[in-house]
C-alpha positions in Angstrom: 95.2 74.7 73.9 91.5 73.8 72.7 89.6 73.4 75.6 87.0 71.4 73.8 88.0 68.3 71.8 87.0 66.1 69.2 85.9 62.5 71.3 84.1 64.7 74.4 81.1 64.9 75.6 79.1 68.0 75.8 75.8 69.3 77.2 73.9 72.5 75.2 73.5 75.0 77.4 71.4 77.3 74.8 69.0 76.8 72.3 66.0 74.4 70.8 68.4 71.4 71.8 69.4 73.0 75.4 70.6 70.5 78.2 70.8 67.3 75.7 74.1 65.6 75.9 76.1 64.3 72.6 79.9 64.1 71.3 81.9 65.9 69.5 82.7 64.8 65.9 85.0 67.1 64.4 86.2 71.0 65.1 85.0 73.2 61.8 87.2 76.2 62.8 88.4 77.9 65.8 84.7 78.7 67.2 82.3 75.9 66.3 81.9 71.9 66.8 79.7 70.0 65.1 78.3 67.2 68.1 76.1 63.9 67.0 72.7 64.0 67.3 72.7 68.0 68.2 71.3 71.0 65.6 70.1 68.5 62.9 68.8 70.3 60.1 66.4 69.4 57.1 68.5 69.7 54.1 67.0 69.8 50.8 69.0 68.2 47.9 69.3 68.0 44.6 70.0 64.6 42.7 73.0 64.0 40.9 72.8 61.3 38.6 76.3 61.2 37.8 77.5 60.6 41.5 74.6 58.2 41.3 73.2 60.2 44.9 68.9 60.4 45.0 67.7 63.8 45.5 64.8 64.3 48.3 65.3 66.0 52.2 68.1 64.7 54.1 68.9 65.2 58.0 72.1 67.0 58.5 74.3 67.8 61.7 74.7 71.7 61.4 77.8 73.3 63.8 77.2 75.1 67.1 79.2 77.6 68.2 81.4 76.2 71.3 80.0 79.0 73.4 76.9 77.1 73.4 78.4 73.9 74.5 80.0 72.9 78.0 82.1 69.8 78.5 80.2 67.2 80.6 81.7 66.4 84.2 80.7 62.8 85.3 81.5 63.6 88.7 79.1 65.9 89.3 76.2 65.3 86.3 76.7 68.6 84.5 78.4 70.7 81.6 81.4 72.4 83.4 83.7 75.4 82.5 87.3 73.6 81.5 90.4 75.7 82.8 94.6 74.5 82.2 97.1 73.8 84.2 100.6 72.4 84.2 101.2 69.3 85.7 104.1 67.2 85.8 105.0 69.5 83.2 103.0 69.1 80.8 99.4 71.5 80.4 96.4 69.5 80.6 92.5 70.7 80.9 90.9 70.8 84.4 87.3 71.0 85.5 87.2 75.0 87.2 84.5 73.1 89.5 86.5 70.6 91.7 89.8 70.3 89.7 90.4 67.2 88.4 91.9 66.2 85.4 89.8 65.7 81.9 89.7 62.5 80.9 91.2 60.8 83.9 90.7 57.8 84.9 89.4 57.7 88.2 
């Protein structure tokens, strides 16, 4: 089960962007996540006149690796480890801190 999702929040916990706060767009692969507004790059690119794109230096969101990220716990203000447990029979991620359920509505 991936304990970090596309749709959560995360906080950096290493890095030039350290304790900033953003979501997840999209899983590359196994290790890294790729959230908004977090390891923005200057990309230089080439124009293509063909695809009709304009060449120049673009911003681009770079992946992290999701050892450097935390899920954010709104309970208690900061990134948390995420653990799993079955309930009702069915696995679902928990916050190791105090337990409760990602995602639930409190």
């Amino acid at each position: 089960m991936q304990k970090i999702r596309k749709g959560d929040e995360v906080v950096v916990l290493t890095g030039r962007d350290k304790s900033r706060r953003g979501t997840v767009l999209q899983r590359v692969d196994a290790d890294h996540v790729v959230v908004e507004g977090i390891n923005v790059v200057k990309k230089h690119v080439k124009a293509n006149p063909m695809a009709g794109t304009p060449g120049g230096i673009v911003d681009k969101t770079m992946p992290i690796h999701i050892s450097n990220v935390a899920l954010f716990n709104p309970e208690t203000g900061k990134g948390d480890r995420v653990g799993v447990q079955v309930v009702d029979g069915r696995k679902v991620r928990i916050f190791r801190s105090n337990g409760a359920v990602v995602g639930a509505k409190a």
